[in-house]
C-alpha positions in Angstrom: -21.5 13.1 17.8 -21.2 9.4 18.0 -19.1 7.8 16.3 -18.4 4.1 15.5 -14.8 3.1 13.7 -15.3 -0.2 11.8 -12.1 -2.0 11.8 -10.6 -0.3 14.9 -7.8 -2.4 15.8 -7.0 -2.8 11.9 -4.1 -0.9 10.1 -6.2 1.8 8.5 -9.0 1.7 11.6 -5.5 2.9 13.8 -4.9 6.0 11.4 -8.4 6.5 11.5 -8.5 7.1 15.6 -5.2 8.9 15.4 -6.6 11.6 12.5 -9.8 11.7 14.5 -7.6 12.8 17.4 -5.6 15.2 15.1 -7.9 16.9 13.4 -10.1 17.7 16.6 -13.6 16.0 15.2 -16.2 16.4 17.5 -16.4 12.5 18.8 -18.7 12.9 21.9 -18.5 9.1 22.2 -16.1 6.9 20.5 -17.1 3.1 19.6 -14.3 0.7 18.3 -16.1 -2.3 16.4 -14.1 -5.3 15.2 -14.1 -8.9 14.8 -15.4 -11.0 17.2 -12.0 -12.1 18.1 -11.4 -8.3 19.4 -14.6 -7.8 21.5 -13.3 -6.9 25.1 -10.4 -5.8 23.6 -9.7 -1.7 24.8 -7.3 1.0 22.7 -6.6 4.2 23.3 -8.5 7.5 22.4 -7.5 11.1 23.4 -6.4 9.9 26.6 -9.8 7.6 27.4 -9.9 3.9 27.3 -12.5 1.9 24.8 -13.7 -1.4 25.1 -13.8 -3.1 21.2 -17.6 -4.4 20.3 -18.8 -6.5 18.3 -20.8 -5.6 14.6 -24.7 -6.2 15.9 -23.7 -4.2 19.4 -22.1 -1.0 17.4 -25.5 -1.3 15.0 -27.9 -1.2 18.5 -25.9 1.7 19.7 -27.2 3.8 16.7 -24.0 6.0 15.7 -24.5 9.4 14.3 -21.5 8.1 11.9 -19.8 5.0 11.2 -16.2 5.0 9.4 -16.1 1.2 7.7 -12.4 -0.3 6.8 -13.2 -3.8 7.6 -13.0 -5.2 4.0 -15.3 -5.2 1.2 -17.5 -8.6 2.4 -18.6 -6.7 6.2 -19.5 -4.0 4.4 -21.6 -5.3 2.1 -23.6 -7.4 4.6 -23.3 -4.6 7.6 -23.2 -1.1 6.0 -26.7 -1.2 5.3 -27.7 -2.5 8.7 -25.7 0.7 9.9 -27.9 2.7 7.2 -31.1 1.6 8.3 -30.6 2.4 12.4 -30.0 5.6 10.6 -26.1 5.6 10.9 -24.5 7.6 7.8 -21.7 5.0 6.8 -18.4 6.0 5.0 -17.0 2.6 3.6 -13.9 2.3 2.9 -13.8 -0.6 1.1 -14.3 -1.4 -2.6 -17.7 -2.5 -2.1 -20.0 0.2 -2.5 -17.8 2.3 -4.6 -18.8 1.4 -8.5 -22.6 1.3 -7.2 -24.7 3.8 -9.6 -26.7 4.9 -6.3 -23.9 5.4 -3.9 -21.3 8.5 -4.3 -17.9 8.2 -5.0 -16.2 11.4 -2.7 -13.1 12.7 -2.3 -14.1 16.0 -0.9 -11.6 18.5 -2.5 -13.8 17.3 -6.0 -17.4 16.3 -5.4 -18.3 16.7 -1.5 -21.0 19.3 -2.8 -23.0 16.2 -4.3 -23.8 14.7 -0.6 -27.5 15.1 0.9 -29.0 13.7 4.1 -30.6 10.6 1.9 -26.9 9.4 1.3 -26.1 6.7 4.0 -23.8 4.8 2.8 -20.4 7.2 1.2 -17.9 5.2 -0.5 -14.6 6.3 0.3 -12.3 5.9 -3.1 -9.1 3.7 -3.4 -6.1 5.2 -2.1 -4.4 5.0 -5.5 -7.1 6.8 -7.6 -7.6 9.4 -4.7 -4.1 10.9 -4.9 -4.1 10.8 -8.5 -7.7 12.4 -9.5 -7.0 15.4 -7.0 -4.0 16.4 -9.4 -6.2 15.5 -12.6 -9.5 17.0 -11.7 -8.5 20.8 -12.0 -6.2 20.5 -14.9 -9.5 18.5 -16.7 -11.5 21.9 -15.7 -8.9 23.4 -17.9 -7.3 21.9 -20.6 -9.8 18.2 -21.0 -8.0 15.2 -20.4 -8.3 12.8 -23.5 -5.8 9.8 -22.1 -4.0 8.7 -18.9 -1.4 6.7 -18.5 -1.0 5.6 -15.1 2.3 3.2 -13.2 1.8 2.6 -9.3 4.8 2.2 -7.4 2.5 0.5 -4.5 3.2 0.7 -0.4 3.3 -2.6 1.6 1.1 -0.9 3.2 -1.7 -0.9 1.1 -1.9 -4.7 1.7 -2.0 -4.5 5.8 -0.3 -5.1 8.3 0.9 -9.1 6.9 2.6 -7.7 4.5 4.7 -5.1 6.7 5.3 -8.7 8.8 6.5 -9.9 5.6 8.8 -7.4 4.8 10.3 -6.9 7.8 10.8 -10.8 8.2 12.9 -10.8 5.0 15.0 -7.8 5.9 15.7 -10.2 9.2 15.9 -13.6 7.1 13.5 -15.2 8.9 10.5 -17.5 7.8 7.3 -16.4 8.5 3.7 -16.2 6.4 4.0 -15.0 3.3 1.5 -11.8 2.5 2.7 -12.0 -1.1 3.7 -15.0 -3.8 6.5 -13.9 -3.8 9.3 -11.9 -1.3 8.7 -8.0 -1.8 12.2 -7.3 -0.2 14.4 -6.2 -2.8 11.9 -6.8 -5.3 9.0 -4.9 -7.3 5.8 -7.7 -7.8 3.7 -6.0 -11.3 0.4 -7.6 -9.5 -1.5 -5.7 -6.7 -5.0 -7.4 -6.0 -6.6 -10.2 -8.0 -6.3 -10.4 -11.8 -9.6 -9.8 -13.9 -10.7 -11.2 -17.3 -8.7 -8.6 -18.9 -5.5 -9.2 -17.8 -5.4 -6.2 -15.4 -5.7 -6.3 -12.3 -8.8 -5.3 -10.0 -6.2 -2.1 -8.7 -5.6 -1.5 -12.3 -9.5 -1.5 -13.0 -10.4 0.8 -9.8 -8.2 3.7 -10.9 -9.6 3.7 -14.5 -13.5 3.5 -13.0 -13.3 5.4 -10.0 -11.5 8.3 -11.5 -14.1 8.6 -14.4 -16.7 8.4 -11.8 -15.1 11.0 -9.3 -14.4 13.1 -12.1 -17.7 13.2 -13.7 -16.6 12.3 -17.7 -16.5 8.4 -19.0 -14.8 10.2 -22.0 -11.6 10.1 -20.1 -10.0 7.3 -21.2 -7.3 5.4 -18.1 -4.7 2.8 -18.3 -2.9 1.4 -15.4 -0.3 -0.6 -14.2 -0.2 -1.4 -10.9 3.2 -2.5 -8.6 4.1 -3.3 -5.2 7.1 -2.4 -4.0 9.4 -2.7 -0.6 8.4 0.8 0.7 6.3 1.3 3.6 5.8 5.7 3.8 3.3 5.9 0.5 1.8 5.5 -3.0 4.1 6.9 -6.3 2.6 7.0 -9.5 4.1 7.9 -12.6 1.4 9.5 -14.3 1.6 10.1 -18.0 -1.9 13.1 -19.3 -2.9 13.6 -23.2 -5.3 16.9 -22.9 -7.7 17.8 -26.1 -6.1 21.3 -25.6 -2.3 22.6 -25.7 -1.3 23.8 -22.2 1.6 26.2 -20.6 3.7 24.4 -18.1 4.2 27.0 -16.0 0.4 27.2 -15.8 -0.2 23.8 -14.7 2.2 24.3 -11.7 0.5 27.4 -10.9 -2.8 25.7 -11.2 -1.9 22.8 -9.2 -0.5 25.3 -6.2 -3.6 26.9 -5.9 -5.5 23.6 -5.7 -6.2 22.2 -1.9 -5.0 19.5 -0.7 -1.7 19.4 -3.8 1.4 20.6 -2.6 3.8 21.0 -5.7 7.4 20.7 -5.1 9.1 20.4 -8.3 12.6 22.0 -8.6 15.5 20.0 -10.7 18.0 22.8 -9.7 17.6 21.6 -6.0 16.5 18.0 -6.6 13.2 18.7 -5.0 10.8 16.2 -6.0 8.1 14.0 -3.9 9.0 11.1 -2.3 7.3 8.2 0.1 9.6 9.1 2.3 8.9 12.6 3.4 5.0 12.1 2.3 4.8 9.0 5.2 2.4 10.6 8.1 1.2 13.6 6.1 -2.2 14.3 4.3 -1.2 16.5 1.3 -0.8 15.0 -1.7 2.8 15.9 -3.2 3.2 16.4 -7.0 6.7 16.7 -9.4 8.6 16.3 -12.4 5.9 18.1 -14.3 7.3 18.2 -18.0 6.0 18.3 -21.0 5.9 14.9 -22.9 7.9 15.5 -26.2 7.4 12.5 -28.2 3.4 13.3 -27.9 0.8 16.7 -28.9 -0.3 18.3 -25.8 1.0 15.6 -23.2 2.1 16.0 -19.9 4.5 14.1 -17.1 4.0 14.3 -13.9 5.1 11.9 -10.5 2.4 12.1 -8.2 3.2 10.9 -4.6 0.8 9.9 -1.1 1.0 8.6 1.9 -1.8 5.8 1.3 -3.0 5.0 4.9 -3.6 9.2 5.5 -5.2 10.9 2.2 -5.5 7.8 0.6 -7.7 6.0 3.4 -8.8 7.6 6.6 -7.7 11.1 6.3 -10.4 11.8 3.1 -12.8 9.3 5.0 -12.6 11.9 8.1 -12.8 14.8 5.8 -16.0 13.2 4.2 -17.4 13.2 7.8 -16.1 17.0 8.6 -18.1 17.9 5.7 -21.4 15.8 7.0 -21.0 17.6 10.5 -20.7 21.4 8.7 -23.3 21.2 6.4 -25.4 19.8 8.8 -26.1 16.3 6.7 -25.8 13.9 10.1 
């Protein structure tokens, strides 16, 4: 199994080698591809040194797989050279995502949909995938009408600028600036570029991906999107109006028997998620579930990721584990 990592020396392309490592996936021969400016350069890989190549080299070497998180513009000019030296792409950029004849995966939900003819997979944003994991099974159940949707986003999310940024202002030193504005001790209501709307194109992504992913353009999402100083994960304060009336106690039970959600949501002991304890793990943590009481059959729930593992490379890797054991590469 060969495969290319897109991005290598990048922050996600790192957590991509280390949950390749982790999770034991069958890399027979590792290439690292970056920028031109990283050619020559070598990391680190279960022990064995890599040389970094360049785009056009990694496309020549003909990859079984090739794991893309090298921004939305390479992918759209080099995924389908991957694709047509009959490398099976996972992008994780925005590019490919919102294209009618590319799938949208987050395993847990719609890995079942993937054939051999699919080479080029587009990996979901990080936000959307932690939230539609908790929503999909409690759709199945009770059909979501409406959700409400506030990010509370990791520096993170941005790259590894922005953690320069942050740990600059902490120091009080000048440096380049990843935002308009300083993020230290501050909460910036902007992540990405604003759209003719008014919303943002973060804001946009997790009302069109998650009706994509789920499978229903009936469900009907509104977002607000915020970056905050906090460098472990993604929270989201997620708000669901279902056409049917539900038992609380049900929906925890429902969401503890769903893979990949861990629930932990006890007031008595103040157990709740937090970026903090979700930094470096691939679950996706859920709490505070309560019943909305100013609303008919609405829900409150804090939904909480770590956005470089789940929310990035861990469900890219997991869209290649499934590849590999049903035999689609």
């Amino acid at each position: 199994m060969r495969v290319a990592v897109v991005g290598a020396t990048g922050m996600v392309g790192e957590v991509m080698l280390q949950v390749l490592a982790e999770r034991n996936f069958p890399v027979t021969e590792l290439i690292p591809v970056a920028s031109e400016k990283s050619v020559g350069k070598e990391i680190e890989f279960k022990g064995a040194k890599y040389k970094v190549v360049g785009l056009q080299t990694a496309v020549d070497m003909k990859a079984d797989i090739a794991l893309f998180s090298a921004g939305g513009e390479t992918s759209l000019e080099w995924a389908p050279k991957f694709a047509e030296a009959g490398t099976t792409v996972i992008d994780n950029s925005s590019a490919w995502r919102m294209d009618p004849t590319k799938k949208l995966i987050v395993p847990e939900i719609n890995a079942s949909e993937l054939t051999k003819e699919d080479k080029i997979i587009a990996n979901p944003n990080c936000s959307t995938i932690q939230m539609v994991l908790v929503l999909n099974p409690l759709h199945k159940k009770y059909k979501i009408k409406r959700v409400i949707v506030s990010t509370y986003q990791s520096i993170t999310g941005t790259g590894v600028k922005a953690v320069q940024q942050l740990e600059n202002e902490y120091a009080g030193i000048q440096g380049e600036m990843a935002y308009k504005y300083p993020i230290h001790r501050n909460a910036i209501p902007q992540c990405d570029s604003f759209e003719e709307n008014g919303y943002t194109k973060e804001e946009m992504k997790l009302v069109r991906e998650t009706q994509k992913i789920i499978g229903d353009k009936t469900i009907a999402v509104t977002a607000t999107a915020i970056r905050v100083p906090i460098v472990g994960g993604h929270s989201e304060a997620v708000n669901i109006e279902f056409a049917n009336d539900f038992n609380v106690s049900e929906i925890r039970d429902i969401l503890h028997h769903t893979d990949g959600v861990v629930v932990q949501d006890n007031t008595d002991t103040y157990t709740y998620p937090m970026p903090l304890f979700a930094q470096g793990k691939d679950e996706v943590f859920v709490g505070r579930i309560r019943r909305d009481e100013s609303q008919p059959n609405s829900l409150n729930m804090w939904i909480v990721a770590d956005n470089l593992r789940k929310g990035a490379a861990t469900n890219t890797i997991q869209i290649a584990e499934y590849l590999v054991a049903n035999k689609l590469v």
